[in-house]
C-alpha positions in Angstrom: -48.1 74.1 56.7 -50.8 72.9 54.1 -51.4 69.6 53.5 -50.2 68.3 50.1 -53.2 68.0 48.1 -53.4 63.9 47.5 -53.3 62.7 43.5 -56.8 61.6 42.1 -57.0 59.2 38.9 -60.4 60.8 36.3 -63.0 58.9 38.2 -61.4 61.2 41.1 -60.2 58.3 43.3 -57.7 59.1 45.4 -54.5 57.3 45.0 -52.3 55.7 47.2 -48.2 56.6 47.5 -46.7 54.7 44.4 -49.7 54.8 42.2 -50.7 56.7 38.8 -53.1 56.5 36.0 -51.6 56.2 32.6 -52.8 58.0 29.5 -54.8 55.3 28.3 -56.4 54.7 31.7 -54.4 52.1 33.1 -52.6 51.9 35.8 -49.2 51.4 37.7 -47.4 51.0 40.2 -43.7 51.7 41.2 -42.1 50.8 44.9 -38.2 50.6 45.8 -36.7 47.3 47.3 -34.0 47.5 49.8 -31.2 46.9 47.6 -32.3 50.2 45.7 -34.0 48.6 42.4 -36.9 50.3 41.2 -39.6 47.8 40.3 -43.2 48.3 39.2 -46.5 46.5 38.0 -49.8 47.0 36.0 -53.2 46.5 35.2 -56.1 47.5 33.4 -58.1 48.7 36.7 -57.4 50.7 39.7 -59.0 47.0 41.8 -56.8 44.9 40.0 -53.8 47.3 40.8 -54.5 47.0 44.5 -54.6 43.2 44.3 -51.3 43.2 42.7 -49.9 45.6 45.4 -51.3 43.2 48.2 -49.6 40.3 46.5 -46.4 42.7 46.4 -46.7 43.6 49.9 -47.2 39.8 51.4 -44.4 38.3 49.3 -41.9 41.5 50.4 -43.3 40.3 54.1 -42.2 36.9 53.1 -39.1 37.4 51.8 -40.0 36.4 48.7 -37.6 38.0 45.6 -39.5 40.3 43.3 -37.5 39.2 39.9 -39.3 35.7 40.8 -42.1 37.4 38.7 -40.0 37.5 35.7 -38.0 34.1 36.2 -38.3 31.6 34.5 -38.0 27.3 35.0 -35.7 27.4 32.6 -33.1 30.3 34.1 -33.2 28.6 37.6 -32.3 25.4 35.8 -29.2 27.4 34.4 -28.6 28.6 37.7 -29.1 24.8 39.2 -26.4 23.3 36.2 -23.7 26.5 37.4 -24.3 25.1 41.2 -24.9 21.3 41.0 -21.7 19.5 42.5 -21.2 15.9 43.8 -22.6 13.9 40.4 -20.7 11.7 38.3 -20.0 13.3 34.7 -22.3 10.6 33.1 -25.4 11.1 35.1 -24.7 14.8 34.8 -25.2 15.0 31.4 -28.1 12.1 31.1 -30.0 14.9 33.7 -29.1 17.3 31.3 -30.1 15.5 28.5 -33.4 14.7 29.6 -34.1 18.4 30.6 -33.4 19.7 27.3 -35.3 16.9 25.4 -38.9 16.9 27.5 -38.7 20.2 30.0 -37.1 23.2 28.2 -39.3 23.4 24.9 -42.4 24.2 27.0 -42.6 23.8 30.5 -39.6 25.1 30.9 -40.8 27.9 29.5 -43.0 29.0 32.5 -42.1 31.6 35.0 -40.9 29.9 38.2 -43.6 32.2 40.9 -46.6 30.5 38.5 -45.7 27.3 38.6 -48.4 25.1 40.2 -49.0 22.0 41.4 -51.4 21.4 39.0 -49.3 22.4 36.6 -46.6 20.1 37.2 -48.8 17.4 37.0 -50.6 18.1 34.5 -47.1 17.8 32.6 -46.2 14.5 33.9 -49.3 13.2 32.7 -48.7 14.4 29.0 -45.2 12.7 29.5 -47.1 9.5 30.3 -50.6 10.1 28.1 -48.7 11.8 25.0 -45.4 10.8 25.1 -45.9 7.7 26.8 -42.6 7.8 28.7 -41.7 5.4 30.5 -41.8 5.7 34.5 -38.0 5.8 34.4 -37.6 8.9 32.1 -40.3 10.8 33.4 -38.8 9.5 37.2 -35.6 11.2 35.6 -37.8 14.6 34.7 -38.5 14.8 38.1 -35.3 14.7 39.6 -34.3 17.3 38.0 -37.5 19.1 38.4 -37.3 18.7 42.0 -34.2 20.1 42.7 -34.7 23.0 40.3 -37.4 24.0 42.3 -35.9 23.4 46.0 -33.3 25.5 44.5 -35.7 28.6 43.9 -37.5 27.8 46.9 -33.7 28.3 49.1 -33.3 31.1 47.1 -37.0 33.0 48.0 -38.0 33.0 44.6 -41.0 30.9 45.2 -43.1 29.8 48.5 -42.9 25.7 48.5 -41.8 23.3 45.8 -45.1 22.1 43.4 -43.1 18.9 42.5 -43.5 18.0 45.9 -45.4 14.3 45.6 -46.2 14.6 42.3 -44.7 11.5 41.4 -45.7 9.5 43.8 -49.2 10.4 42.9 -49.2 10.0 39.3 -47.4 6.0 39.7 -50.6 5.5 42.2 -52.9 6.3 39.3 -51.0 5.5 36.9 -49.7 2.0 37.9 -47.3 1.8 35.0 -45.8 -1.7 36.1 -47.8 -5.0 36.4 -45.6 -8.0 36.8 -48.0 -10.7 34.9 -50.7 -10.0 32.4 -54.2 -10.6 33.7 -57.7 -9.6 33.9 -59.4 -7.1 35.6 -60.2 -9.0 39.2 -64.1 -8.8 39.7 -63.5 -5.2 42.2 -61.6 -3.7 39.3 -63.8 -4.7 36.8 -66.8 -3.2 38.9 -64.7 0.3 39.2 -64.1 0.2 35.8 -67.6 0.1 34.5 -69.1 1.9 37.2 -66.6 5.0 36.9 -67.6 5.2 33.1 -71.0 5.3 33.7 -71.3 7.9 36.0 -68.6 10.1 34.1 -69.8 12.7 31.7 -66.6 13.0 30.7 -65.7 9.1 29.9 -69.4 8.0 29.6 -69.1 8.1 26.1 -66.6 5.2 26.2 -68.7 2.8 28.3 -70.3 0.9 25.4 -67.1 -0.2 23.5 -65.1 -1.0 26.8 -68.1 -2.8 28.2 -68.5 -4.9 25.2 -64.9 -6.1 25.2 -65.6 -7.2 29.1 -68.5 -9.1 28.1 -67.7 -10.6 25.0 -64.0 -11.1 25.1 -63.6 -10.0 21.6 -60.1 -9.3 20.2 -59.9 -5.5 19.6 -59.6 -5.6 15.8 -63.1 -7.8 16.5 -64.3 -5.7 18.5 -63.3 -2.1 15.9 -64.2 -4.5 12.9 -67.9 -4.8 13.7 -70.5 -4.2 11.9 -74.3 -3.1 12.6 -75.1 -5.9 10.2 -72.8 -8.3 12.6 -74.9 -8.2 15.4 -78.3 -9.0 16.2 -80.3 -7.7 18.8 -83.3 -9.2 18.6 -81.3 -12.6 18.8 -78.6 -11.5 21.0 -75.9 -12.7 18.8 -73.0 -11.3 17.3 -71.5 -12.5 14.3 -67.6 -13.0 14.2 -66.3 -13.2 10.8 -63.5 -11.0 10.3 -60.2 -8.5 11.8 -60.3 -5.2 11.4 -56.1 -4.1 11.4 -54.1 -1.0 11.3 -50.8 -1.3 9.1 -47.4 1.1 9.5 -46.2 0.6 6.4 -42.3 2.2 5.6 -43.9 2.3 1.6 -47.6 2.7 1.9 -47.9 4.5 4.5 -50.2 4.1 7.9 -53.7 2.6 6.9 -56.5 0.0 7.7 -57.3 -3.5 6.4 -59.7 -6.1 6.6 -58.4 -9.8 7.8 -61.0 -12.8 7.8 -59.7 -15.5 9.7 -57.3 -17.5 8.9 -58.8 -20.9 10.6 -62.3 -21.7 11.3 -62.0 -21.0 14.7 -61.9 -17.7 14.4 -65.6 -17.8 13.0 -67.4 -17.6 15.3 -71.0 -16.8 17.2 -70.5 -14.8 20.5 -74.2 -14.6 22.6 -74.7 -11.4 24.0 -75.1 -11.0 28.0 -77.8 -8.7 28.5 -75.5 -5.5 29.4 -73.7 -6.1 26.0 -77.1 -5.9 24.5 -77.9 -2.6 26.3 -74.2 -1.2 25.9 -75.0 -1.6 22.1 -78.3 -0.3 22.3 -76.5 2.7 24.5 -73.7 3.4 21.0 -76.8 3.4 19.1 -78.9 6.2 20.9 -75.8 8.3 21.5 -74.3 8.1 17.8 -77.9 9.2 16.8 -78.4 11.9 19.3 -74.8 13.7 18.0 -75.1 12.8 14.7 -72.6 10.8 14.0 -72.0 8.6 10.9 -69.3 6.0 9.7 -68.1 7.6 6.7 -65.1 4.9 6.6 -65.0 2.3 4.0 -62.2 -0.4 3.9 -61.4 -2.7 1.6 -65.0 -2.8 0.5 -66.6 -3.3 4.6 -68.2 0.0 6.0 -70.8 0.7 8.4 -68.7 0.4 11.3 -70.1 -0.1 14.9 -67.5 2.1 16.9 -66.1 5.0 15.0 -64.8 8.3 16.1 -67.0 11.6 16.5 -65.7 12.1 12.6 -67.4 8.5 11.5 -63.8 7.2 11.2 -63.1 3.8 12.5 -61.5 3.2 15.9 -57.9 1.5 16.3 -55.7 -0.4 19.1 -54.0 2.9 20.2 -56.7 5.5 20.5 -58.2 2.9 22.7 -55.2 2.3 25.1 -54.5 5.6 25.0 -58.4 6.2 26.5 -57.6 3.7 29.0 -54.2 5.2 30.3 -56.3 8.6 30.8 -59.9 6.9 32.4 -57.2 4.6 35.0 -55.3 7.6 35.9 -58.4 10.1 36.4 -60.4 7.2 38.1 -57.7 6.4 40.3 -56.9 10.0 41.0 -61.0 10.0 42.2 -60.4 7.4 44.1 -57.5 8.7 46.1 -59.1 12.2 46.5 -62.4 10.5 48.2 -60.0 7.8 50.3 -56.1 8.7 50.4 -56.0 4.9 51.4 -58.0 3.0 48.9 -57.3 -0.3 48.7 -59.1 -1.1 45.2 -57.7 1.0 42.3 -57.2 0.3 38.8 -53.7 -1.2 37.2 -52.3 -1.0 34.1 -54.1 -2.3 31.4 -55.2 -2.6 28.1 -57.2 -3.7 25.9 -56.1 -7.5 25.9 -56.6 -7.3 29.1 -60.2 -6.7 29.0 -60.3 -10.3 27.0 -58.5 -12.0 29.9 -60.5 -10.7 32.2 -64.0 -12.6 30.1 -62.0 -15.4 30.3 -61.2 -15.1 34.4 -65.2 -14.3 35.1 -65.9 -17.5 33.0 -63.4 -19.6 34.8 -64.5 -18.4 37.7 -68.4 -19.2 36.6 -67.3 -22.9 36.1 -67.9 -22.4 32.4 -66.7 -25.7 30.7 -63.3 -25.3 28.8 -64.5 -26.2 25.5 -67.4 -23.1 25.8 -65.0 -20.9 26.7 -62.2 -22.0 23.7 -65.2 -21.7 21.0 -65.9 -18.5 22.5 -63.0 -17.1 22.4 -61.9 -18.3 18.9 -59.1 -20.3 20.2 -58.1 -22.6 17.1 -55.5 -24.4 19.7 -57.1 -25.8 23.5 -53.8 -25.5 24.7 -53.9 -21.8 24.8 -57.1 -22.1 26.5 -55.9 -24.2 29.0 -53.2 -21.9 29.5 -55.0 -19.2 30.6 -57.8 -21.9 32.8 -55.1 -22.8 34.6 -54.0 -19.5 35.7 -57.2 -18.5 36.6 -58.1 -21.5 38.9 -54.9 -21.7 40.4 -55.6 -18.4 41.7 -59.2 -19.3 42.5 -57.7 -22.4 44.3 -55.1 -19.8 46.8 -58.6 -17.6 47.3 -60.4 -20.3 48.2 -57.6 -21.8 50.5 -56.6 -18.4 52.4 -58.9 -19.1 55.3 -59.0 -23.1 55.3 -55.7 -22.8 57.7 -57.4 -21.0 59.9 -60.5 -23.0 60.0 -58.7 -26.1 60.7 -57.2 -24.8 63.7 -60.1 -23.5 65.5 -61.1 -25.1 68.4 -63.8 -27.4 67.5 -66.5 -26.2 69.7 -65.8 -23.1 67.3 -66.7 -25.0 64.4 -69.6 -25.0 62.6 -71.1 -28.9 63.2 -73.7 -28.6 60.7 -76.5 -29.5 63.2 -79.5 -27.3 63.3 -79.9 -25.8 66.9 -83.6 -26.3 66.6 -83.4 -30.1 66.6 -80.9 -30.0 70.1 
């Protein structure tokens, strides 16, 4: 008997059992699963089909369910609400609540077999970032999320859960709780700077963030300054007035200038010399992209820090750069050393004036310095914040003393030069 001549697609490649060449030179291809439901696929080339098929023929060797392809987050959700017993009424609906409110609009859109890891995470970051959830809610998201997902995992419509760890990753780089207010110890502070330096990404941050390290301007100060405010040649900035950002019910949102309201907030802040350069660094790279302050508020313009637009900076933007430069620096950290023992906390912008203060408290800088320097109209406040700091310079100091005192004493150093026994 004749062989059955074999089906060849117009560049007169031969086709495999299953495949065909459309009219408009695509192709498909159709197969049969066991329970008798015809299923098929396409693409644009002959090679693509063939990756397609492979991918077919390694999830039907896996046990993987082909409707997975069509699925979505959202219909195994439905699936997970029909099935879920055990939970109290309340916490049933608060799950099903938070689902509807911050998964189903988008996310929840996806199909289940796409999902990635990345993907996931990428949306608990925007929950954080855009949203800025707190790490209850979006621990809430992920309860739900997890189970939805072990759910279509039991049921073969995907290979492994993507929420696995997710959360435990983004509260490492994240760190949403701190349990005090403080500055940035002098580890963090190096991390900090050193990360945004050597980001092409962040880099573009470095000056304004480096500034409020070294300065311990307030940041309406800090987004109030002028060019004509600082002088280089000198190294001196000049500290005269608040730059603020209203929400106003009538008016609307908009900015304002404050001057200070007591003469201690007047002030004349020297510039350490990598304040001077990260100033120098804003210039060059505003100049380079040509950017321009095109703001003008109640009658002040020229504006140090302003967006790629020329518009002037405010408190949020830069917390909101902050939230993303800990998370991805943290997230580099952990990728070089799962185990780092140095990673950034949460913080903001404040934060970066306590931790001014803390370097000069830890410098011995005399108290009244450090109040004019800071604009502090009352010591007390001051004081305050010198205590803090020493009293944790006092238990860094003391950590070892135990142990030194209870070393045998032909262990301790006797001060006596070797050279003179």
């Amino acid at each position: 008997m004749a062989e059955k001549p074999r089906r060849k697609d117009k560049r007169r490649m031969v086709l495999r059992k299953g495949e065909s060449q459309r009219k408009d030179g695509s192709y498909d291809y159709r197969w049969t699963t066991r329970d008798g439901k015809r299923h098929s696929i396409y693409a644009k080339t002959l090679e693509e089909l063939r990756e397609k098929e492979d991918e077919v023929a390694n999830d039907q060797y896996e046990g993987i369910r082909v409707e997975g392809k069509t699925v979505t987050v959202n219909a195994i959700f439905e699936m997970w609400c029909n099935l879920k017993r055990g939970l109290k009424d309340n916490t049933f609906q608060n799950y099903k609540y938070t689902y509807n409110l911050h998964v189903k609009p988008v996310f929840g859109k996806l199909l289940i077999k796409n999902v990635r890891k990345s993907d996931v995470k990428r949306f608990y970051n925007s929950l954080a970032d855009d949203k800025n959830l707190s790490v209850n809610t979006i621990d809430g998201v992920h309860t739900v999320l997890h189970q939805v997902f072990d759910l279509a995992l039991d049921d073969n419509y995907i290979r492994s859960n993507p929420c696995d760890n997710v959360l435990r990753e983004l509260k490492q780089s994240h760190v949403f709780k701190l349990e005090k207010r403080r500055g940035l110890t002098r580890q963090e502070q190096d991390l900090f700077l050193n990360y945004l330096k050597n980001s092409e990404k962040y880099r573009h941050w470095y000056p304004v963030f480096a500034i409020m390290v070294g300065t311990g301007l307030r940041v309406g100060e800090i987004t109030g300054l002028r060019w004509c405010d600082i002088d280089l040649d000198e190294g001196l900035i000049d500290v005269n007035h608040t730059l603020v950002y209203y929400k106003h019910e009538v008016n609307g949102c908009y900015f304002s200038v404050n001057t200070p309201k007591k003469e201690a907030g007047r002030r004349t802040v020297p510039m350490l010399e990598f304040v001077k350069e990260a100033f120098m660094e804003e210039k060059r790279y505003q100049e380079e992209n040509g950017i321009v302050c095109v703001s003008k508020v109640d009658g002040y313009t020229d504006f140090i820090f302003v967006n790629r637009f020329g518009m002037v900076q405010h408190q949020a933007t830069l917390n909101k750069a902050i939230r993303r430069i800990t998370r991805d620096c943290n997230d580099a950290e952990l990728l070089n050393n799962p185990n780092a023992e140095i990673l950034l906390p949460h913080f903001s912008c404040h934060s970066l004036r306590h931790t001014f203060t803390t370097r000069m408290c830890e410098a011995g800088v005399n108290v009244k310095v450090i109040q004019d320097t800071l604009g502090h109209a009352d010591i007390s406040t001051t004081l305050n914040i010198y205590a803090d700091v020493t009293k944790d310079l006092k238990e860094s100091e003391f950590e070892g003393l135990d142990d030194w005192f209870n070393k045998p004493m032909n262990q301790k150093d006797t001060g006596n030069d070797p050279s003179e026994e």
